[in-house]
GUMI-801366 format. One line per 8 residues: their letters; for each residue x, y, z of N, C-alpha, C. Coordinates in steps of 0.1 Angstrom, whole numbers, plus 5000, padded with zeros to 4 digits. Atoms other than C-alpha are relative to their C-alpha. Layout:
! residues N
a = X:Y:Z:X:Y:Z:X:Y:Z | ...
! end
This chain:
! residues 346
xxxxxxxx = 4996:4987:5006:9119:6074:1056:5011:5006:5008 | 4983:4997:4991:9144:6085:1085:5008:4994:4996 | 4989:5005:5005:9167:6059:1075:5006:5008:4985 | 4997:4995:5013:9164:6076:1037:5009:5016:5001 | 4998:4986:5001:9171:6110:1048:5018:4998:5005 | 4983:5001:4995:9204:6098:1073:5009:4996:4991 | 4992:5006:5013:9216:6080:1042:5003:5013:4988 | 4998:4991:5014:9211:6110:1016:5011:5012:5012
xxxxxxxx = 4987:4989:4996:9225:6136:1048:5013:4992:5000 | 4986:5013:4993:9256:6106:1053:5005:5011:4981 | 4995:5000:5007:9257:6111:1015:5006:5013:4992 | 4997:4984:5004:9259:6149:1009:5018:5006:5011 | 4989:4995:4994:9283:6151:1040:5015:4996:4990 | 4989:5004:5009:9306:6131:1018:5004:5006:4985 | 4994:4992:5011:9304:6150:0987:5002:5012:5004 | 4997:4989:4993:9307:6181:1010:5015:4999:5002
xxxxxxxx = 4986:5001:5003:9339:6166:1016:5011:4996:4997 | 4994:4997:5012:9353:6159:0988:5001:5008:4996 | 4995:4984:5006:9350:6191:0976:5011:5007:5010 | 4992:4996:4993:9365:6203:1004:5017:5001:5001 | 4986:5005:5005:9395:6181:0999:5005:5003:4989 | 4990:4995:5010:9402:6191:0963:4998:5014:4996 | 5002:4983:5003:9394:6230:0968:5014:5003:5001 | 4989:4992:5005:9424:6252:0959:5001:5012:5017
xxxxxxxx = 4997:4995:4988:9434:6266:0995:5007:5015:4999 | 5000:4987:5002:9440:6304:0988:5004:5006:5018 | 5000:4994:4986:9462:6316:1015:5005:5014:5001 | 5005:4990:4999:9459:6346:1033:5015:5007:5011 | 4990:4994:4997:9489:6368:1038:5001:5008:5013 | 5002:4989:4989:9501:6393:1064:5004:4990:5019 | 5002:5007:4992:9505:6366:1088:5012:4997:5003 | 4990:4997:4992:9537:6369:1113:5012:4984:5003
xxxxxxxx = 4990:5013:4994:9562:6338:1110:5015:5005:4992 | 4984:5004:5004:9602:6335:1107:5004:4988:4995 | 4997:5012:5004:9618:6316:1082:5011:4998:4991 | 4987:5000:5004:9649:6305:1068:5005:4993:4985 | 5000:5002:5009:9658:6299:1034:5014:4993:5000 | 4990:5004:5000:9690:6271:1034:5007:4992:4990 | 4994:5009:5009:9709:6260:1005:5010:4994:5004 | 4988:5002:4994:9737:6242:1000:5007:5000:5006
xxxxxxxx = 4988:4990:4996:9759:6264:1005:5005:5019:4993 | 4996:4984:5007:9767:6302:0996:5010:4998:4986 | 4991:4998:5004:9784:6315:0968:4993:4993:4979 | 5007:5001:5012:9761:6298:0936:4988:5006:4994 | 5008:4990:5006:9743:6318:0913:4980:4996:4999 | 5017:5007:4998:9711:6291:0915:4995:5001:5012 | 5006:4999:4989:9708:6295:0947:5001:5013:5006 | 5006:4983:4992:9709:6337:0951:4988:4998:4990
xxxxxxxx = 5007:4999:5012:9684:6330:0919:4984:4994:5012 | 5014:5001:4995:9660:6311:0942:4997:5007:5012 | 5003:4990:4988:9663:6332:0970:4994:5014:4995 | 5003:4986:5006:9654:6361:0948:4983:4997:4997 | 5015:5002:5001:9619:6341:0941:4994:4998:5013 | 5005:4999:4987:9617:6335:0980:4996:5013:5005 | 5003:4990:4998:9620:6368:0987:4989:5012:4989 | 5016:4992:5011:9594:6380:0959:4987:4989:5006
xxxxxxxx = 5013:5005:4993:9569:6358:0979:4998:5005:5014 | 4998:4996:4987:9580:6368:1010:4996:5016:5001 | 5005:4986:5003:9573:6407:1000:4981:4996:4996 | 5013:4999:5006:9542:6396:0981:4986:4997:5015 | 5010:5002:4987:9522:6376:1012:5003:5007:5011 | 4997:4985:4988:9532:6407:1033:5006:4993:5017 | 4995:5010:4988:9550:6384:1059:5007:5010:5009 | 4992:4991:4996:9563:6413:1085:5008:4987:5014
xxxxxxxx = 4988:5003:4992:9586:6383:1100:5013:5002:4991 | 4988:5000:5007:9620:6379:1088:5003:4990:4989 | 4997:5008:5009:9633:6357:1058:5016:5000:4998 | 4988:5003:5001:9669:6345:1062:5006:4993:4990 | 4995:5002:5010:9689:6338:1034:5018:4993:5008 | 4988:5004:4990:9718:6313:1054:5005:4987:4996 | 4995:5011:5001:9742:6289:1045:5012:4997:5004 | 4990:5004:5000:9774:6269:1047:5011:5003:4991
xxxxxxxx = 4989:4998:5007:9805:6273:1032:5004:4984:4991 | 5000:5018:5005:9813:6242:1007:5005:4990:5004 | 4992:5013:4993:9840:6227:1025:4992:4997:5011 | 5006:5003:4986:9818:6226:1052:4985:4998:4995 | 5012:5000:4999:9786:6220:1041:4990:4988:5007 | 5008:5008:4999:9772:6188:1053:5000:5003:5018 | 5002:4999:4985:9783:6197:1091:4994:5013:5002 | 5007:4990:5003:9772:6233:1083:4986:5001:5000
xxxxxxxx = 5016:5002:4999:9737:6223:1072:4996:4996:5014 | 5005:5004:4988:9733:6201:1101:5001:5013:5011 | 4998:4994:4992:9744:6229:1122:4988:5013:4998 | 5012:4990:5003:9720:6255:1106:4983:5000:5005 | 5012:5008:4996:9693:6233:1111:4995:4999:5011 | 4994:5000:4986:9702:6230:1147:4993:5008:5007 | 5006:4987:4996:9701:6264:1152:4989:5013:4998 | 5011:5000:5010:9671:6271:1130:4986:4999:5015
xxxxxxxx = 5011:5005:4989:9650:6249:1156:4998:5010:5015 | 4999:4993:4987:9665:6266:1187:4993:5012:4997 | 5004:4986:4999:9657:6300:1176:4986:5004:4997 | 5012:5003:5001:9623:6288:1170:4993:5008:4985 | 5007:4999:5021:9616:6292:1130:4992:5000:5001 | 5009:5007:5004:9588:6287:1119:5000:4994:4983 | 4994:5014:5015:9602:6268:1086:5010:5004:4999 | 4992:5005:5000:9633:6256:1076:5001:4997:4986
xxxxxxxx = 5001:5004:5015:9636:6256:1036:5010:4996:4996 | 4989:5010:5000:9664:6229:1031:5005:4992:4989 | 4997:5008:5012:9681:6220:0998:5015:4996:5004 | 4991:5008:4992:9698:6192:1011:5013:4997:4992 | 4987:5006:5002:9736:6183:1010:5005:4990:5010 | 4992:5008:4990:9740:6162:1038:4993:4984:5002 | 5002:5016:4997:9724:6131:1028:4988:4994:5007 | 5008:5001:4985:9702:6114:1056:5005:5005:5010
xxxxxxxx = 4995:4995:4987:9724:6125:1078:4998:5013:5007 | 5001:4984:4992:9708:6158:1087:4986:4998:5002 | 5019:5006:4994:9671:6137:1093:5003:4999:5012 | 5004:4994:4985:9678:6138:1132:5003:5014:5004 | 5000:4984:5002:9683:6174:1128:4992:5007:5000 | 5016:4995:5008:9652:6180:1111:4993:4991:5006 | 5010:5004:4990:9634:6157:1130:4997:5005:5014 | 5002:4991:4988:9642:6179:1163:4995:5008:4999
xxxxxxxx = 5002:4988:5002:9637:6207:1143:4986:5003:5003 | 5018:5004:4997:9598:6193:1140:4992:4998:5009 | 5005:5003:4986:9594:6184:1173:5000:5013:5007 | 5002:4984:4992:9603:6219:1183:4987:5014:4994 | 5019:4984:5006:9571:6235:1159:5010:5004:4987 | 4993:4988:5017:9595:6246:1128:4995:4986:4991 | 5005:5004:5012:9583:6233:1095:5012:4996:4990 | 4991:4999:5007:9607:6217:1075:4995:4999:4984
xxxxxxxx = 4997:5000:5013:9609:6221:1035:5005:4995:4991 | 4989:4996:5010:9628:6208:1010:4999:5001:4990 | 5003:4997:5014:9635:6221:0979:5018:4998:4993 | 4990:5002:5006:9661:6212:0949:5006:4986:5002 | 4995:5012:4994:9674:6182:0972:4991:4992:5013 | 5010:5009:4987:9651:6158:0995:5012:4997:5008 | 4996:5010:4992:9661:6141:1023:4996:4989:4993 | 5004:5014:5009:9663:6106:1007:4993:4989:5008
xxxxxxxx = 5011:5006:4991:9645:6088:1037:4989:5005:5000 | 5010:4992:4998:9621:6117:1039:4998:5001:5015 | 5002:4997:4983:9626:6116:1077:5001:5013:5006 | 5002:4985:5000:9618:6152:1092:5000:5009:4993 | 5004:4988:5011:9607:6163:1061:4981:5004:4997 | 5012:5001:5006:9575:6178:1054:4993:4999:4991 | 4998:5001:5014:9575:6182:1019:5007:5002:4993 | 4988:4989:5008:9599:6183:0992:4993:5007:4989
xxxxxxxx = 5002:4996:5009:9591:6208:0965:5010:4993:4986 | 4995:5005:5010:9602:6190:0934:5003:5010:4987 | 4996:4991:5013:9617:6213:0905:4993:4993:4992 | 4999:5012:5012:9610:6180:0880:5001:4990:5003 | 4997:5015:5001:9604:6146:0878:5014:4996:5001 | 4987:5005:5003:9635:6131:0890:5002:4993:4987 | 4996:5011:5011:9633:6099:0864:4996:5009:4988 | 5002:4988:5015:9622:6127:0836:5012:5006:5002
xxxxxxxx = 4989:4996:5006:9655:6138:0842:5009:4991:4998 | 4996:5015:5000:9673:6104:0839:4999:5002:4985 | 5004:4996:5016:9657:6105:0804:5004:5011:4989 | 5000:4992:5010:9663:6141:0793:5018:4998:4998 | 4986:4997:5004:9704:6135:0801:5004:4985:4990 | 4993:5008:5008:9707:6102:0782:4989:5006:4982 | 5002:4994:5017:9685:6115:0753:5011:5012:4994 | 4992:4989:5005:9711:6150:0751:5010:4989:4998
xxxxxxxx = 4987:5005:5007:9739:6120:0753:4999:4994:4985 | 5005:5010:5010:9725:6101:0729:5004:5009:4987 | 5000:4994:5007:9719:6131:0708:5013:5005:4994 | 4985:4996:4998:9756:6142:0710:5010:4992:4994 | 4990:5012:5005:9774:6107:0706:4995:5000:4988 | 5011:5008:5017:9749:6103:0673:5000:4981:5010 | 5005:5007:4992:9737:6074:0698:5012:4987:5002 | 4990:5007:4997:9774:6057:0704:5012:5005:5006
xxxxxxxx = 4988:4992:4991:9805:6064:0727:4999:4997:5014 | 4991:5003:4985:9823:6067:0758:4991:5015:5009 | 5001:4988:4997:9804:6089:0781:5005:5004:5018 | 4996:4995:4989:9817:6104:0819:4987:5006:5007 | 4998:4991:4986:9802:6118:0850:5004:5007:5004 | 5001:4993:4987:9804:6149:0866:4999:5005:5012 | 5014:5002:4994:9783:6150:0893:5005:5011:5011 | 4995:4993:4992:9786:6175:0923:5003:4990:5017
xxxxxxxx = 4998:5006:4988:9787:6158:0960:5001:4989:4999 | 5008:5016:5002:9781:6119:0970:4991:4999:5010 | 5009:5004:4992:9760:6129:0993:4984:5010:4998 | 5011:4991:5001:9737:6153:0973:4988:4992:4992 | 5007:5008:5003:9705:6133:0970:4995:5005:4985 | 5005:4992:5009:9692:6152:0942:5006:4992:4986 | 4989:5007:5012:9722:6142:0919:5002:4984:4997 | 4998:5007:5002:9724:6114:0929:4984:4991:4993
xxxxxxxx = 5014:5008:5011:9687:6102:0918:4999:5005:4988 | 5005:4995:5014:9688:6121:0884:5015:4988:4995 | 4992:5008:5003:9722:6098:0881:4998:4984:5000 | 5004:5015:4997:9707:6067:0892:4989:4997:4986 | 5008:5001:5011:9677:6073:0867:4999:5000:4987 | 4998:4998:5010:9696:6081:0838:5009:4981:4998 | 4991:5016:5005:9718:6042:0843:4988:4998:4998 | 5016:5010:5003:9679:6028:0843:5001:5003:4987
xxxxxxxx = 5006:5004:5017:9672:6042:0810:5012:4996:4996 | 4995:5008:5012:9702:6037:0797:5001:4986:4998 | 5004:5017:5004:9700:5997:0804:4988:4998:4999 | 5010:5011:5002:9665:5990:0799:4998:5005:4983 | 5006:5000:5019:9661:6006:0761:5013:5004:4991 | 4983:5002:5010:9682:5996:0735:5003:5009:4992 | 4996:4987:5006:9680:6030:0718:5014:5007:5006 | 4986:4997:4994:9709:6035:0742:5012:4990:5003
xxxxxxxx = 4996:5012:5003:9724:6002:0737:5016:5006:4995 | 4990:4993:5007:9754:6025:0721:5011:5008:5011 | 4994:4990:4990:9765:6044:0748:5003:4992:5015 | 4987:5004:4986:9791:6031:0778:5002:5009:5010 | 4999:4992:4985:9790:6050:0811:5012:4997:5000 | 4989:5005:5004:9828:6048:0818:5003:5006:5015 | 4996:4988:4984:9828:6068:0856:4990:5009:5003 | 5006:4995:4992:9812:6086:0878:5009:5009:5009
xxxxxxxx = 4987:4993:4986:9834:6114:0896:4991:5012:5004 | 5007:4987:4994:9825:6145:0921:5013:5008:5000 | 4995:4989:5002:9836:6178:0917:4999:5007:5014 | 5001:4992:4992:9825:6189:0950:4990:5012:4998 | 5012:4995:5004:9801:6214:0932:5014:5014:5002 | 4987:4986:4999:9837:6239:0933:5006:5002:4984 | 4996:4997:5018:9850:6253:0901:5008:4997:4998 | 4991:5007:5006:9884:6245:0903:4999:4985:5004
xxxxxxxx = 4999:5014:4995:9878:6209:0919:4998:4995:4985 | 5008:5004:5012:9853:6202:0890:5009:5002:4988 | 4989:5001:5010:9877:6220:0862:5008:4985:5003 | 4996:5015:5003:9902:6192:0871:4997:4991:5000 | 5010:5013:5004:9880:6164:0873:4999:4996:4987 | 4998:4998:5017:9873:6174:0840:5011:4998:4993 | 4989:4999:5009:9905:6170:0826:5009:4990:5006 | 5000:5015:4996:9909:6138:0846:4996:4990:4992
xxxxxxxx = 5007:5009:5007:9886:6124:0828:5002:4994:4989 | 4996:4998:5016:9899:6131:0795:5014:4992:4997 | 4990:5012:5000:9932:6117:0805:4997:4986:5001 | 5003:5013:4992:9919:6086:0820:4992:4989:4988 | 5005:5006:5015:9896:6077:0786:5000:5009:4986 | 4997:4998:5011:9909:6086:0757:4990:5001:4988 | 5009:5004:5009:9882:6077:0738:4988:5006:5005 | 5013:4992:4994:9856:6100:0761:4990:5009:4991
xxxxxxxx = 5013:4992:5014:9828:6111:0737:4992:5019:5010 | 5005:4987:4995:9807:6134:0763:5002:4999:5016 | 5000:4996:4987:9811:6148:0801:4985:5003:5008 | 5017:4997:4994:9776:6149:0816:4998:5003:5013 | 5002:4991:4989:9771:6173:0845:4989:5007:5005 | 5013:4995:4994:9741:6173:0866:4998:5010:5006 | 4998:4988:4988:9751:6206:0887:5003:5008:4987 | 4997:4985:5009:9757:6242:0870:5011:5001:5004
xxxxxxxx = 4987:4997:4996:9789:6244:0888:5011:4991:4989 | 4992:5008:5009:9803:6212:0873:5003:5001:4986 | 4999:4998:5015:9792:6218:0837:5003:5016:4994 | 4991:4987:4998:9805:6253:0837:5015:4996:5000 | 4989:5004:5003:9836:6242:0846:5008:4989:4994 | 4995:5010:5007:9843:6212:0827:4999:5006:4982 | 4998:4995:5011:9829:6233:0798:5012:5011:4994 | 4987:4986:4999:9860:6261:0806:5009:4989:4999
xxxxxxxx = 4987:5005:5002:9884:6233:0805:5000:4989:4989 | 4998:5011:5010:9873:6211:0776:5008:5018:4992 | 5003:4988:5010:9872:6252:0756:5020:5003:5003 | 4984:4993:4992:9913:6265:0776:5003:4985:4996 | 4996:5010:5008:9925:6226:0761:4998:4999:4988 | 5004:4997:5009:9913:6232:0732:4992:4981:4992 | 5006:5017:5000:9891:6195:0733:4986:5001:4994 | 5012:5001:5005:9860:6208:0723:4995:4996:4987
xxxxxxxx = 5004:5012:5013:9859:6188:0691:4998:4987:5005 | 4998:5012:5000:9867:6160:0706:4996:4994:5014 | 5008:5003:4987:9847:6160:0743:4994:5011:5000 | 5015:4988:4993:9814:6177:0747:4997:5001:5010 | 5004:4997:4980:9799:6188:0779:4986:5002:4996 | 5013:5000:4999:9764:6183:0785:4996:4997:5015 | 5006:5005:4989:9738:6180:0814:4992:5013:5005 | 5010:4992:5001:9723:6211:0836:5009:5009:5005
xxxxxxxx = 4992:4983:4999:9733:6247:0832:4992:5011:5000 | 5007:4984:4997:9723:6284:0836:5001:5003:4985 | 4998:4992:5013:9716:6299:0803:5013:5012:4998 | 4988:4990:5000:9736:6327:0813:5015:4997:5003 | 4979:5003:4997:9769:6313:0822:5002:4986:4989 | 4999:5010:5010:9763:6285:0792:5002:5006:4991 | 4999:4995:5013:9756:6307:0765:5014:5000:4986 | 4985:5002:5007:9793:6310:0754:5003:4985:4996
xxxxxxxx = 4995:5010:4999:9799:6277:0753:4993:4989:4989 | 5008:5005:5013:9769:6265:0734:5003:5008:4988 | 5000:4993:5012:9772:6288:0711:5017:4997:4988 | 4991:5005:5008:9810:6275:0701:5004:4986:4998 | 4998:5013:4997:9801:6241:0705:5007:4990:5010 | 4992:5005:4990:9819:6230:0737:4985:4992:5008 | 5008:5002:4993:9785:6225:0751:4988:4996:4992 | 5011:5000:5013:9758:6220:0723:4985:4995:5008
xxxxxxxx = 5013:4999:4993:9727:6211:0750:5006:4997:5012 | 5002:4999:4990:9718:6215:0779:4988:5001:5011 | 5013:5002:4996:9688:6214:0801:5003:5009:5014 | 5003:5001:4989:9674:6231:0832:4982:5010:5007 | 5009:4992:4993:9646:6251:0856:5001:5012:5003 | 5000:4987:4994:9636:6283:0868:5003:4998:5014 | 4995:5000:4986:9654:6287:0900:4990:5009:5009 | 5007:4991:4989:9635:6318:0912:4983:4995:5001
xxxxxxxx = 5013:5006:5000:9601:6302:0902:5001:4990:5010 | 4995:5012:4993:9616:6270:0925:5000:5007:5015 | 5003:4994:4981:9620:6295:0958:4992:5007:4999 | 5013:4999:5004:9587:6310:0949:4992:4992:5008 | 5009:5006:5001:9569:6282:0949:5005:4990:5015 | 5002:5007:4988:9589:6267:0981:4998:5011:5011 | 5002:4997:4991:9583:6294:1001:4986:5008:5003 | 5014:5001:4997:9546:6298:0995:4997:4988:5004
xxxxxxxx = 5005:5007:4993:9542:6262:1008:5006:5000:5014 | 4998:4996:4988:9565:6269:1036:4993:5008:5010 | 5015:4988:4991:9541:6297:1046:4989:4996:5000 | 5016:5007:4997:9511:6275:1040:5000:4992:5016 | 4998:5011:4990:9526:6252:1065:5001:5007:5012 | 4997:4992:4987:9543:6274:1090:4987:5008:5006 | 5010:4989:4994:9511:6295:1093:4987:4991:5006 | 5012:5011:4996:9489:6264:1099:4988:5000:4987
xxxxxxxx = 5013:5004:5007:9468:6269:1070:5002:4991:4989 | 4996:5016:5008:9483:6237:1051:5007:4991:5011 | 4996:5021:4985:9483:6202:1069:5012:4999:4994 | 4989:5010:5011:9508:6187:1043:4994:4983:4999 | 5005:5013:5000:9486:6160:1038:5001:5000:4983 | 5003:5002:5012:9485:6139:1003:4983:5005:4994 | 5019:4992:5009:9452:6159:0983:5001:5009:5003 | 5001:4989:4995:9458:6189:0996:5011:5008:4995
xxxxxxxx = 5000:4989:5012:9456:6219:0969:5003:5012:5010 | 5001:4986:4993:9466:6253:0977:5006:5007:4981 | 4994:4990:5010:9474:6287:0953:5012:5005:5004 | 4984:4993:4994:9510:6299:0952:5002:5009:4994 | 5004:4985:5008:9502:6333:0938:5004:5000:4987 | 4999:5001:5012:9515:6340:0902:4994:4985:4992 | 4990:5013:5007:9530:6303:0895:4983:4994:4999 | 5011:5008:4999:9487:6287:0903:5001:4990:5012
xxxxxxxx = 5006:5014:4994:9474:6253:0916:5009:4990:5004 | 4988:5008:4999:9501:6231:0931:4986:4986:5009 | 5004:5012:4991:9492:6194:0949:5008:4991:5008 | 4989:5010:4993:9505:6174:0977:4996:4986:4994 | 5004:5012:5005:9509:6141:0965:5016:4993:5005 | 4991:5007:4992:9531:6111:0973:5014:5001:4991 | 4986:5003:5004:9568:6108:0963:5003:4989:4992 | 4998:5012:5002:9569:6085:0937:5016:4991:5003
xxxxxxxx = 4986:4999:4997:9609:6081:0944:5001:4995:5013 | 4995:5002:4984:9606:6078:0980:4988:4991:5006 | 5014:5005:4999:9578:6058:0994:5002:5007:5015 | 5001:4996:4985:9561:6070:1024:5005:5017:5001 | 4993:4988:5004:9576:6109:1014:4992:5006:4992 | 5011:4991:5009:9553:6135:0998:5008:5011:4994 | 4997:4987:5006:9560:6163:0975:4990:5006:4993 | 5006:4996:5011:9550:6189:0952:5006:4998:4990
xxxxxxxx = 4995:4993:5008:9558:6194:0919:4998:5007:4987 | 5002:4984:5002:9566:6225:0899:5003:4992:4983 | 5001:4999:5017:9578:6217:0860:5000:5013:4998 | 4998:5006:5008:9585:6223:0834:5018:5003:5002 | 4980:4995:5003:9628:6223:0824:4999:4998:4984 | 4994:4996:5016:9640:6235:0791:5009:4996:4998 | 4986:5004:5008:9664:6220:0767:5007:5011:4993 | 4994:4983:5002:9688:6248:0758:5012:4995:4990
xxxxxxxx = 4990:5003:5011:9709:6247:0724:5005:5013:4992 | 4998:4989:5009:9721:6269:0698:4989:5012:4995 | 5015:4998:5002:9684:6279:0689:5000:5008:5015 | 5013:4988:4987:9669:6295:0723:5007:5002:5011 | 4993:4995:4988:9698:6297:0746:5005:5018:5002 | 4996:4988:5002:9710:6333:0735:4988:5012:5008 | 5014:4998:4998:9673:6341:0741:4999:4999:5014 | 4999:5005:4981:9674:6326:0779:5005:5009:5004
xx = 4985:4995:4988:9708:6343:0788:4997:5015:5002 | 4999:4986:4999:9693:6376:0786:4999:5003:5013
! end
């Protein structure tokens, strides 16, 4: 009978925790950490957009530390970041919310930063190694976006044509995995069998860089069906310079844009879809796990649930994209056309 009992307590301890492990971790505000909110780079509308949802969390969990809103200048961004990062650690953060532009190359950065006690983040852009990261918050399934830009080409060409690249950096991981996963679909399903990738160019994520890019493009293939632009910067301005050439018959611009700075554009056809996320929902939801972390009441382990006030139930889970690299992620992204863009841009 002792044996029966150590076997049923063995066996209760283990459904004790399990529960434990997929309980909903409800954290508890008020609690005193500094933390830095680092995009890119200053100066784009998505990123004061998610800062506007960091700091509506940052008010909400009554955090009386500070919340820094700090970045680089574009021409400078990749030594910028690193440098932020740098200085992040020294001044003893306690997180580091990091929508990376610099590639791997700001993983011994963020790896010091770790070793110094600050919590690193990323959101919008991983580290593509995942080295000194502790989670990325995921907007969306990268390879679901892979999918949603060759189905808008698809939909655009009438499923045939010449189509271009936009893209912002070559070292913005982000872009560059939603670019990588849109060549997969288009070679493994013959539904896209019609459509010719013809280039890949960076704009730098700058308005005029991108404008001429755009009108690079147009020279260079004559026969260019659509411009497809994974950044809001790029497809903004490739949309302003198909619309000022007067090309918009004859090259569309697709990929991911702000409702509000698209609207025009869709609406005269220069742009006819487009896809994207809630930005402020995105620093929201990374700086309620940054404060789970920073405050010690999230490990960052895979299984491990917490509430991120409004938004609900988030989960750490593994990175399918990266092995060895954990994220969350947030969903959903809207396709934005003639129909429900007017509606968005309010």
């Amino acid at each position: 009978m002792k044996s029966f009992k150590t076997l049923g307590l063995a066996a209760a301890l283990m459904i004790s925790g399990a529960s434990l492990a997929t309980a909903q971790t409800a954290l508890e505000g008020g609690q005193e950490v500094d933390m830095v909110l680092l995009p890119k780079f200053l100066g784009i509308l998505v990123f004061d957009q998610a800062n506007e949802g960091a700091q509506e969390a940052h008010a909400e969990l009554e955090n009386p530390g500070d919340l820094l809103f700090v970045g680089p200048t574009p021409e400078n961004s990749v030594a910028g970041q690193i440098e932020i990062m740098t200085t992040s650690a020294t001044q003893g953060q306690g997180a580091v919310m990091l929508s990376n532009n610099a590639g791997d190359q700001i993983a011994p950065a963020a790896q010091a930063a770790q070793e110094a006690g600050t919590r690193v983040v990323t959101w919008d852009s991983p580290i593509p190694g995942g080295e000194g990261e502790d989670v990325f918050v995921a907007q969306v399934d990268f390879g679901s976006i892979g999918v949603v830009m060759a189905d808008m080409a698809h939909s655009i060409l009438g499923g045939e044509g010449q189509m271009a690249v936009l893209s912002a950096t070559p070292d913005a991981a982000n872009q560059n995995a939603w670019i990588a996963s849109m060549q997969e679909v288009l070679a493994a399903d013959e539904k896209y069998a019609g459509i010719e990738l013809v280039d890949i160019v960076y704009g730098d994520d700058q308005a005029e860089v991108s404008y001429n890019r755009a009108l690079s493009l147009v020279d260079q293939y004559p026969d260019l069906g659509v411009i497809m632009s994974p950044t809001t910067v790029g497809i903004q301005a490739a949309s302003k310079a198909m619309q000022d050439e007067g090309l918009c018959d004859q090259v569309k611009v697709s990929g991911l844009g702000l409702p509000s700075e698209m609207v025009s554009y869709t609406m005269n056809g220069c742009a006819p879809e487009f896809a994207l996320w809630d930005f402020r929902d995105l620093g929201y939801l990374t700086y309620y796990t940054a404060y789970g972390l920073a405050t010690g009441q999230l490990v960052g382990e895979i299984g491990e649930s917490f509430t991120a006030g409004r938004m609900g139930d988030y989960t750490i889970e593994e990175d399918p994209g990266r092995p060895g690299a954990k994220r969350i992620l947030m969903g959903p992204f809207t396709v934005y056309t003639a129909e429900n863009v007017e509606a968005a841009a309010q």
